[in-house]
N, C-alpha and C positions, 0 to 999 in steps of 0.2 A: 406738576409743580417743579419750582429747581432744583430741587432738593435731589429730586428725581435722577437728573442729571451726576447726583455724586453717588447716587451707587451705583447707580452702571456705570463709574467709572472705578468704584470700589468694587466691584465685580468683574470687572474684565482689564483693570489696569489700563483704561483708557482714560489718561489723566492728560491731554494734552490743551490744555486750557493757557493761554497765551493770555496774559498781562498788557491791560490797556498804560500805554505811556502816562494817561495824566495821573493814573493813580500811582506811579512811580515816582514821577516828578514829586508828587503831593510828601510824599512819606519820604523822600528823599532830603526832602528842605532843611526836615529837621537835623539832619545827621554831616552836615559841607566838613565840617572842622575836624572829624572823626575818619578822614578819606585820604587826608595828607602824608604822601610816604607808603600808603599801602598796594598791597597787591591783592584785587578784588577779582572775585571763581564766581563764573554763572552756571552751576554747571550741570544746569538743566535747559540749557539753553540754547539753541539753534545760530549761530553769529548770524547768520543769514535773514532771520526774521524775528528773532526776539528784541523787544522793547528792550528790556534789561541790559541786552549787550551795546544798545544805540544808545542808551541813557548816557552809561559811561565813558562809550566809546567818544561820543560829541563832548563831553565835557570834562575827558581825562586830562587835561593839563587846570583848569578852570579849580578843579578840585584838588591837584594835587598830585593824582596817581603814581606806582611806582610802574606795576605792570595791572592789565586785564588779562583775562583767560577764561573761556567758555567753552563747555561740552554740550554734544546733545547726543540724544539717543538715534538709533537709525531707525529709518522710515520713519521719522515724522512726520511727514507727510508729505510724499513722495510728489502730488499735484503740483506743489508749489514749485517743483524743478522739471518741466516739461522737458530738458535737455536728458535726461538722467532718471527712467522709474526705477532704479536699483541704488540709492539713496545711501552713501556710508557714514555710520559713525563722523561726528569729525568733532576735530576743539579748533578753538583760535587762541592765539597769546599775540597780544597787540602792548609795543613798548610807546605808543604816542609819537614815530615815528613821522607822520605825516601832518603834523600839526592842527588837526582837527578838531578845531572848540566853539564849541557853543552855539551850532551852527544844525539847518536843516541839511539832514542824511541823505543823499540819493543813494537810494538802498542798491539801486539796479547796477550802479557806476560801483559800488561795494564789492556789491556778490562778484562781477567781471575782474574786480581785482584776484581775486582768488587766494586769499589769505587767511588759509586757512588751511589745515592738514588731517590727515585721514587718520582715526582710530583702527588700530587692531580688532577691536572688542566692539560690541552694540552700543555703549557709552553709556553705559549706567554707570551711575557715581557710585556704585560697589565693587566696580571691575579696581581691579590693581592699578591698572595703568591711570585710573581716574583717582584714585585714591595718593598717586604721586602730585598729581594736579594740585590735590584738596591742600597737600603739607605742605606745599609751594605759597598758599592764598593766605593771606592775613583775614580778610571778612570776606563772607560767604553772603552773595545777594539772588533770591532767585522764586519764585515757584514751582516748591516742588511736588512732584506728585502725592496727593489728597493721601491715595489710600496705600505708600509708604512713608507718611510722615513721620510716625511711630522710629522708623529706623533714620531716617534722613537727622533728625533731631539726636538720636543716640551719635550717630555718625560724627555729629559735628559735638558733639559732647569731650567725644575719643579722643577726636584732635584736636579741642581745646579752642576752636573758630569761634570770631565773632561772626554774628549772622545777622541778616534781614529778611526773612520768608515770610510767604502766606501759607495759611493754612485756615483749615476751618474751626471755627468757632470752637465748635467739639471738643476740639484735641486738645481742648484744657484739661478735661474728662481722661484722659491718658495718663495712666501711671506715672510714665517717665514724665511727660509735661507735667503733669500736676505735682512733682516733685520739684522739677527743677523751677518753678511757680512761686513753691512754699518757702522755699530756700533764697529768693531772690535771684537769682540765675535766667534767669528768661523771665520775660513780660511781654505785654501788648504792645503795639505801636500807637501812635497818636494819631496819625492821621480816619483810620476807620474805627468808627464805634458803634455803626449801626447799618439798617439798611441795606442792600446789594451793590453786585458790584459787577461789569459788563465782562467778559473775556471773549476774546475771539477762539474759536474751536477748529480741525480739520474741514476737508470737505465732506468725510464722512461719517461727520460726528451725528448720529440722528438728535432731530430735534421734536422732542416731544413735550416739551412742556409751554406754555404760554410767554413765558418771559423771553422771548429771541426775536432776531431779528435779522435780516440779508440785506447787504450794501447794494449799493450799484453794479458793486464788480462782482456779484455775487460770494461776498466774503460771510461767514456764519458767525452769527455773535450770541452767547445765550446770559442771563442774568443771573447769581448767584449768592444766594442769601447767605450771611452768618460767617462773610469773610472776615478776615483778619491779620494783621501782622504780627508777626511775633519774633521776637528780637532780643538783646543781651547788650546791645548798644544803648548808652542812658539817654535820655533827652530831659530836658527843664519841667517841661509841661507835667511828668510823671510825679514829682515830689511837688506839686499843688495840694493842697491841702482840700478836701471833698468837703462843701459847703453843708452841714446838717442842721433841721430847722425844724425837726419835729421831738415832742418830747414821749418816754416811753409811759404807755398801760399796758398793764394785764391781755385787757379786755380785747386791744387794736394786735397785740402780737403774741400771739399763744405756743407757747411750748411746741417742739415735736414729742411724737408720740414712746420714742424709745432715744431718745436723747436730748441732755440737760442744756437746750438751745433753745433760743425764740426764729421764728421763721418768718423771713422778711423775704414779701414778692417782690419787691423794686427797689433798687440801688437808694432812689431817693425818699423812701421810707426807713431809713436806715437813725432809728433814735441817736440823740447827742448824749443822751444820760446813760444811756445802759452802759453799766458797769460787765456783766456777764457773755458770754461766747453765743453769736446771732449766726444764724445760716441765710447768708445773700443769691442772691442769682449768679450767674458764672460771670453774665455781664458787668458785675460788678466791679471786674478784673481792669475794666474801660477807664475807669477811675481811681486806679489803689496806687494810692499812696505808701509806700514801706513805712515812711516815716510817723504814719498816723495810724496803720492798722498792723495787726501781725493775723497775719494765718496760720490756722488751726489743722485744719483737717479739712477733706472733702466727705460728700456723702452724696451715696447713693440709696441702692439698696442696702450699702452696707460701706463702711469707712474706707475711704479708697485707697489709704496708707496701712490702713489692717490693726490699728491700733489695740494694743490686745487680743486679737485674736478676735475682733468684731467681725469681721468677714463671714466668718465660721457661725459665730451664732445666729447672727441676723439669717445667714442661709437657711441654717437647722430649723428654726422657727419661724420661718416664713413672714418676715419679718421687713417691712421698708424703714430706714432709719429717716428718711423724707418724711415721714407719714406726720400729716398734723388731722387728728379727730377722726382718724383710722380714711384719710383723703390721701395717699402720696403726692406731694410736689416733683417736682423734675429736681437734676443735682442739683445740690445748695456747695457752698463756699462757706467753711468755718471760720469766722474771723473776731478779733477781737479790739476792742476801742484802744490803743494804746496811751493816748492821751485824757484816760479818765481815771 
């Protein structure tokens, strides 16, 4: 399965999964206005072959831009520079200089320009020298590795970044995400809300699960479910109002087992009438509105904010605070009708 594919990348930090252009494009539409005057950090990101960097790079005056700037890590994949199998760190900072808008890339006529400078360090955006990058960039655009997003997101907390990243679905489920969630600070993107999503991988990335697929050029693609954007940039679409059309029973939405909630499987089961605190799906997250709901609390096994010392007892007593009719559900989302 794909899924597959994210922990062997959370296991061995083989997180090099490359960003198809159109779903950049897609999730980029909504944000033109929010671009003007800024200086945008990829800085996960290869100048040489990441979408992210082309995205901007082609349409850095169209939008705006003050400066680009990109990192990437070394040996990313050393195949792709047959010139060169000892591959260095490097970043780019491109001022719009050669008047290049809106236009198809010749990547090849790019890389030959050579504009682009060697890092000291492996270029991980923890290193110092990348961390002067990060304070330079106004919004942070990038995919960054799955199984440091926990710190990637603290990181840009620290310095205070607007951001556009992927990450997986999950990491709603994260302390720090699901704080900074509660508080209104980060949200979903608009453009995915369901479904997979293709990435290009190494040439050594194994491929073991069903969803992939090999180009012509022998390029590796695999599919991944339960992608998502996650962002601090507003868009319109987000304060739409969630259409609800079903009225509350007893009967249809039953209590958990260790907390004063009803437990609702699907976003759109979600009653117009309940007055009281309902536990949703995380997907729920696809459609919240601030302005309509307020969030409560997450739950797991046990309240993921710790509220009172919940953690502690649901552990002691072996205890799922999911559980309806002694059945656990997967996380729930605590949330409340604000407009009832």
């Amino acid at each position: 399965m794909a899924n597959q594919n994210l922990r062997h990348a959370n296991k061995a930090k083989k997180d090099e999964f490359y960003t198809q252009l159109t779903d950049i494009e897609k999730e980029l539409n909504h944000y033109k206005e929010q671009f003007s005057g800024k200086v945008v950090l990829c800085n996960c990101d290869d100048p040489r072959v990441s979408n992210f960097f082309y995205f901007f790079y082609a349409r850095f005056h169209s939008l705006g831009l003050k400066r680009l700037i990109a990192t990437c890590y070394k040996n990313l994949n050393p195949d792709l520079f047959s010139q060169n199998k000892d591959e260095q760190a490097v970043y780019c900072i491109y001022d719009g200089e050669d008047r290049v808008d809106n236009v198809i890339i010749d990547r090849d006529k790019f890389i030959k320009q050579n504009k682009w400078e060697t890092l000291r360090g492996d270029g991980d955006f923890r290193t110092p020298e990348c961390i002067e990058l990060l304070k330079q960039s106004d919004i942070v655009v990038t995919n960054p590795p799955f199984s440091l997003f926990r710190e990637f997101v603290d990181q840009l907390v620290k310095y205070d970044k607007k951001f556009l990243i992927i990450g997986n679905v999950n990491a709603i489920t994260y302390k720090n995400c699901f704080q900074l969630i509660k508080e209104n600070k980060m949200w979903m993107g608009c453009s995915i809300h369901s479904g997979d999503r293709e990435f290009a991988v190494p040439d050594d990335y194994p491929l073991e699960a069903a969803g992939y697929r090999i180009d012509e050029t022998g390029k590796k693609y695999i599919r991944i479910k339960g992608v998502r954007w996650f962002t601090n940039l507003d868009y319109k679409e987000r304060h739409e109002d969630l259409v609800l059309c079903k009225k509350y029973n007893p009967e249809e939405y039953p209590k958990f087992d260790n907390y004063d909630a009803i437990n609702i499987d699907k976003t759109a089961n979600i009653p117009m009438d309940y007055e009281g605190i309902m536990g949703v799906p995380i997907t729920f997250l696809d459609k919240f509105n601030p302005e309509q709901f307020e969030i409560i609390d997450g739950l797991n096994r046990y309240s993921i904010l710790d509220v009172a010392g919940t953690n502690q007892w649901a552990i002691a007593n072996h205890l799922h605070m999911t559980s309806v009719n002694g059945h656990s559900t997967y996380y729930r989302i605590l949330i409340k009708n604000k407009k009832q």
